[in-house]
N, C-alpha and C positions, 0 to 999 in steps of 0.2 A: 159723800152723804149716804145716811144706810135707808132702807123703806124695807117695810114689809108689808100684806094682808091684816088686815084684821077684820072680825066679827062684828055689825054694830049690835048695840043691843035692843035698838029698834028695828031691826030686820035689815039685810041686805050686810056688804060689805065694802071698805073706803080700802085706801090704801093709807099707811102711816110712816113720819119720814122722824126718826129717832132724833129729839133733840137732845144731844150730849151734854149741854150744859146745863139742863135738868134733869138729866137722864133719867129720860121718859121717851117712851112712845105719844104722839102728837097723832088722832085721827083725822085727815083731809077733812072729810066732808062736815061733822061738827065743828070742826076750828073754824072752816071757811063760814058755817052758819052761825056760828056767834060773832063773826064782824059783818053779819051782814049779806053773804054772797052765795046766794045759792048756784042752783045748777043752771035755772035758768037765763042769769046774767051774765054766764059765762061766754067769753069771747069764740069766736069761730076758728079761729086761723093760728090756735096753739096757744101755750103757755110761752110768757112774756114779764121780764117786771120793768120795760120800758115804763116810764113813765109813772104814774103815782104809785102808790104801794097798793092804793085800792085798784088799780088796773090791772096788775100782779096780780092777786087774788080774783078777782073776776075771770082769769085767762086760767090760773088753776081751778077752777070748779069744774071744766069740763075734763078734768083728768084726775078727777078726787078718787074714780077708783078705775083706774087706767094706768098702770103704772110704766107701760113702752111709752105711752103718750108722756109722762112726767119724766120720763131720760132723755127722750129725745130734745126735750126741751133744751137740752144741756146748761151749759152756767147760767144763762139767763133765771132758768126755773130755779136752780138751787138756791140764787140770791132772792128771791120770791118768798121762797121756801123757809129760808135763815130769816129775811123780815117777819115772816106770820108767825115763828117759832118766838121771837121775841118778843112780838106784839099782845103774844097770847101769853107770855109768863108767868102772872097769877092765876092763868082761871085752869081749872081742874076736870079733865077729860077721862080719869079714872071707870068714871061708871058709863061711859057713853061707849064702850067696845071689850072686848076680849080677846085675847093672842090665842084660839084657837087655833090649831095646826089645821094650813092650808095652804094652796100655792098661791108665790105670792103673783103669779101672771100663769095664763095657760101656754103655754109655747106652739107656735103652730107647725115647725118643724122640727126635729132633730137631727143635727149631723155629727157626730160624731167620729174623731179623726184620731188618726195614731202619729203620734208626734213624740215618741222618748223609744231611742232605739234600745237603751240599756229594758224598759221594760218590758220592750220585744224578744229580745234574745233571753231575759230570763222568765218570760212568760211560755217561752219555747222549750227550755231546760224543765219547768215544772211541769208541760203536758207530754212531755216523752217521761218522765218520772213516774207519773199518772199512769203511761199507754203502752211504753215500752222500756220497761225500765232497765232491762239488759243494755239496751244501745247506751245509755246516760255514762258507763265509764268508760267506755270506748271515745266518746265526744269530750268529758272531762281532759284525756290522755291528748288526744289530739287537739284539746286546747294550750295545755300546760306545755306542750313542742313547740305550736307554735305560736303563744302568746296572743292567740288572736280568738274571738268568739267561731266556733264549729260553722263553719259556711252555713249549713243549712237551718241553723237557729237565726241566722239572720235574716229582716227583711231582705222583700226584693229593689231591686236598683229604683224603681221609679218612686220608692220612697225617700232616694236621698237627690231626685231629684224636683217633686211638686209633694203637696200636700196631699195627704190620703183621707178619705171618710167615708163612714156608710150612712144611711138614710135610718136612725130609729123610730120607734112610736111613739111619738109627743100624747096620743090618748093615754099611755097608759106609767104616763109618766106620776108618781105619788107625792103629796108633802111632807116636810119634815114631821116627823114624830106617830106618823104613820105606819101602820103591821104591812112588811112587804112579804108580799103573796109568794109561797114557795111552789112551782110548778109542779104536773102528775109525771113530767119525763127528766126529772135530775135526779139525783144522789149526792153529788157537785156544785153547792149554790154557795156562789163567790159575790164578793162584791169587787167595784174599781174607784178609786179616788181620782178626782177629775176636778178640774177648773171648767167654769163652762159660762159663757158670755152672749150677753142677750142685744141681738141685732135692731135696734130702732128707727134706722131708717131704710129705704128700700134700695136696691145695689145691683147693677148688672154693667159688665166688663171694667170693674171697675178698677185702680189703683188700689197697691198696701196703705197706701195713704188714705187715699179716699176711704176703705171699708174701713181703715180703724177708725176714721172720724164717723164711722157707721155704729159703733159701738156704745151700747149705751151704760150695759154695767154686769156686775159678776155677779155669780153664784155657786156657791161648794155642789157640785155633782155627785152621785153614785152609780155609776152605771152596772147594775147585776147582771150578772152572767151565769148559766147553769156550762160548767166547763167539760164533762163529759159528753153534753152535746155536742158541747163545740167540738170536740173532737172527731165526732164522725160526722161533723156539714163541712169541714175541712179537709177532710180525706175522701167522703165518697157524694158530699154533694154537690147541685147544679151552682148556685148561688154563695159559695165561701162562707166562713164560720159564724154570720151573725144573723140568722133569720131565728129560730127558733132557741138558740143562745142568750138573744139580747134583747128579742123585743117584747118579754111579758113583763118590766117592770124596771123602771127608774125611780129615783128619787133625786129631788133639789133642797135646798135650806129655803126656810123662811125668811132670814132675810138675804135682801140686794145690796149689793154697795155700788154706788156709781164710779162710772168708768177712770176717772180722772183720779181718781185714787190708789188705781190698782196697774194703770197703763203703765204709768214710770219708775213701775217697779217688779213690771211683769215676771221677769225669772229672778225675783230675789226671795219670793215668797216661801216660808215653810209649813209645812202641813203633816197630820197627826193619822194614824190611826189605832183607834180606841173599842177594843169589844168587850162589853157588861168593865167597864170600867179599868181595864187594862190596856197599855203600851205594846199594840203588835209593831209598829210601824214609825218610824220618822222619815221625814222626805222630801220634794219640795221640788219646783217648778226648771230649777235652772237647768235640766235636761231636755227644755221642749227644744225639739228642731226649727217648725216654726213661729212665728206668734200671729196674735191673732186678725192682724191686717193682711199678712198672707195669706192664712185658713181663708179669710171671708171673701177674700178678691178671687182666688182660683172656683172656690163656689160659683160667682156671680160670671166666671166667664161664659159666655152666652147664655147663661138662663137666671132669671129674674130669682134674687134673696131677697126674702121682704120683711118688711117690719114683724118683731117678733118672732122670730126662728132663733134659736139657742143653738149657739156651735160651741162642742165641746174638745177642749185640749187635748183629751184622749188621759189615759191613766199617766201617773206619776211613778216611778220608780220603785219599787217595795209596795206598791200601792192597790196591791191584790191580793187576795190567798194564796193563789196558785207562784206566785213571786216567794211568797214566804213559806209553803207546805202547811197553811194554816187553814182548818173550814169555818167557815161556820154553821150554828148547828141554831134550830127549833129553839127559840126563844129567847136568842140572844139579843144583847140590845149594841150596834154599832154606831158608833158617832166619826163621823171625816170631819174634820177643821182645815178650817185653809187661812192663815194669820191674814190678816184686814178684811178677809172676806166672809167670813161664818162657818158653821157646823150644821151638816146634812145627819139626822140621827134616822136609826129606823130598827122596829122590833121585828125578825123575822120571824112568818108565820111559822103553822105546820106542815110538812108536806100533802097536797093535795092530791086526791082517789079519781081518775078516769079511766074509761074503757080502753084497752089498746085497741088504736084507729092505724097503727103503721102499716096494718096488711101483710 
């Protein structure tokens, strides 16, 4: 089942759950008021379609614009869901919302993990290409001997044996269709193509099993990187490549798809990348190390994951610039697609004017 945000046109914002057989967008919160069910007769103790279809609906009102609250619900909600989408088949919710570009949930954490060694080792090849470009056929030669990637392009060991992630900025995470802010300290503004899965119930020391039954559903990722930075928080600073690298500016797609869609078929997925209307990239999941019952459970060992934290797959293979030698530049417009999951787009601004504060 897909959902996105949307705009009412009476003020505020519902969440809306795509029904495909009319293909249309459905808004919660008027669908649920034209049978009847506002916010206040909504159930306490979650979305449910035990029992009548009008108990269903009553249990969705308190998650009409809550959409971690409407996943976690799991099957139960979707067949809720599928009843009000049918029930409501003639009447016409066209002028009661707008698909303004917006998130479609705020995330309250980000973690972000590197899980594709092949994107490792040639995201390594492109920043020595970048920084030292003499060493690069030296490392080719001594790949081509011994048919193996250059030791030091590759990760370190403890990535082949737990999951790895860092902590991003969930504030300053943007919505699809959104001008993603170019920083005053790059030259180097990359994007990454990323799957990325939204946590809905809460998790600690838990089971691969148990967190993936924590999952509630996907979204196409962007995670931007200004790569020149990263080059020297890598090399000369305290905290490794991702503080001033990573954390002025994400982007997610507007819509979700629920879990159950995309779990049984985790690494079969393909995915796109597209700039102002051009084929940089084709690529796709079946590289992830681990998936995302293992990302969530190593999380949750001894410290509490809670409803609502987004953990990302980490980039896809070809799924950068710095992967393909390709930038992008002031004014471009990029689209990431991930097949059953949607397209994250975003216009990059212009590079922005501040004082040097480096000292």
């Amino acid at each position: 089942m897909r959902f996105r945000k949307v705009e009412l046109t009476g003020g505020g914002t519902s969440v809306a759950v795509w029904d495909d057989a009319r293909r249309r967008w459905l808004p919660l919160t008027p669908a649920l008021a034209a049978v009847g069910r506002g916010t206040g007769g909504a159930a306490a103790d979650g979305p449910s379609s035990s029992g009548s279809s009008g108990a269903g609906e009553a249990a969705l009102a308190a998650y009409a614009d809550d959409l971690v609250g409407l996943l976690a619900g799991g099957a139960p909600t979707r067949a809720a869901l599928a009843d009000l989408t049918d029930r409501l088949a003639d009447r016409d919710f066209s002028g009661d919302f707008s698909l303004t570009p917006q998130l479609p949930f705020q995330p309250r954490l980000l973690r972000a993990y590197a899980n594709s060694e092949r994107h490792w080792i040639q995201g390594a090849h492109g920043l020595v290409r970048l920084h030292m470009p003499r060493v690069l056929p030296l490392a080719r030669a001594v790949e081509a001997i011994t048919r193996k990637p250059f030791k030091p392009f590759r990760p370190g060991k403890l990535f082949y044996r737990q999951p790895a992630f860092y902590l991003g900025n969930p504030l300053t995470i943007i919505p699809s269709g959104a001008e993603a802010p170019w920083p005053p300290y790059t030259e180097r503004f990359d994007f990454e193509l990323e799957l990325a899965a939204i946590v809905v119930k809460p998790l600690l020391n838990a089971t691969p099993e148990q967190a993936r039954e924590a999952i509630g559903g996907f979204v196409a990722f962007n995670d931007f990187s200004a790569r020149d930075t990263q080059w020297h928080e890598l090399r000369e600073g305290m905290f490794g490549p991702v503080i001033k690298t990573k954390t002025f500016a994400s982007a997610i797609g507007a819509e979700v798809v629920s879990a159950d869609e995309i779990l049984p078929r985790l690494r079969e997925l393909t995915a796109e990348v597209r700039v102002n209307g051009d084929l940089w990239s084709s690529t796709g999941t079946k590289d992830m190390r681990w998936d995302f019952g293992e990302m969530a459970a190593f999380a949750s060992a001894g410290e509490q994951v809670f409803a609502g934290e987004l953990i990302s797959a980490g980039t896809m293979p070809d799924g950068c610039g710095l992967e393909l030698g390709r930038w992008l530049r002031p004014g471009d417009t990029i689209e990431l697609w991930i097949d059953g999951v949607g397209t994250v787009t975003s216009t990059i601004g212009s590079p922005q004017t501040a004082p040097d504060v480096a000292g």
